[in-house]
C-alpha positions in Angstrom: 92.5 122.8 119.3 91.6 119.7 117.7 88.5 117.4 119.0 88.9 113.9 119.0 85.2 112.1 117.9 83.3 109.5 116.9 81.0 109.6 113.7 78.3 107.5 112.7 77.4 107.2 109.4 74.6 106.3 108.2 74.6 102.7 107.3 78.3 102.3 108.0 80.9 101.2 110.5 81.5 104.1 113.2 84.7 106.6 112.2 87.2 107.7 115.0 89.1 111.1 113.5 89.7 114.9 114.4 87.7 117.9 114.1 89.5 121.4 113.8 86.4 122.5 116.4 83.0 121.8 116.7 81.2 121.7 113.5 78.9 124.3 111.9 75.5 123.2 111.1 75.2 125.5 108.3 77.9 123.9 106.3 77.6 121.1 103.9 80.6 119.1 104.9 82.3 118.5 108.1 86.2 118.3 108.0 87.6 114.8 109.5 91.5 114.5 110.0 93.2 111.2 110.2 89.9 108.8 109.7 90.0 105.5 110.9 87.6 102.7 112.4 87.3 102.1 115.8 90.0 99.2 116.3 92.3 101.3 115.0 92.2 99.9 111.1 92.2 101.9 107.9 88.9 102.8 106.7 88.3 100.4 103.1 86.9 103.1 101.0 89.7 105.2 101.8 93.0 105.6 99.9 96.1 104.8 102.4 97.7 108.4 102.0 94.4 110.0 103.0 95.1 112.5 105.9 91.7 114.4 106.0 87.9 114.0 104.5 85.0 115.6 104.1 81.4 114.1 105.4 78.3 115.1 103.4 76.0 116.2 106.9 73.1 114.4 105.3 75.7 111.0 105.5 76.3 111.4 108.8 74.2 110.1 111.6 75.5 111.5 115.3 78.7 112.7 115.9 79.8 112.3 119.7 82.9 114.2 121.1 85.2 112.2 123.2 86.7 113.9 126.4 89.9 115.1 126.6 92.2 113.5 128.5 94.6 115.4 130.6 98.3 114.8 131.0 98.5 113.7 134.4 95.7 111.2 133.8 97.4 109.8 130.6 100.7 109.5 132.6 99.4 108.0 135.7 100.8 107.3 138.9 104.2 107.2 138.5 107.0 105.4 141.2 110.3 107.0 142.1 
């Protein structure tokens, strides 16, 4: 199950992406699938085919893990 998050770098613009699960504090990187900024741009340092990168932990600031939202909240009140 994938986590959708925010990271913030340090001394850089916040990155919206996807974590494969929470991250482990004894690894080096942490995995980020389909990076982009906040308002929904491509992230400038980035290639545009880039589907997944890795964050050096020293780079990265905070990470904070958005809740999920559940089906019937995304769909909403609907009239028949």
């Amino acid at each position: 199950m994938r986590l959708s998050v925010v990271i913030q770098l340090v001394d850089e613009e916040p990155i919206v992406g996807e974590l494969e699960g929470m991250p482990d504090p004894s690894s080096l990187f942490v995995t980020v699938h389909a990076p982009k900024r906040r308002d929904g741009r491509a992230v400038e340092y980035l290639d545009s085919d880039v589907d997944k990168v890795l964050f050096a932990w020293h780079r990265i600031s905070h990470i904070q893990i958005l809740p999920e939202v559940g089906l019937e909240k995304a769909i909403g009140f609907v009239r028949e």
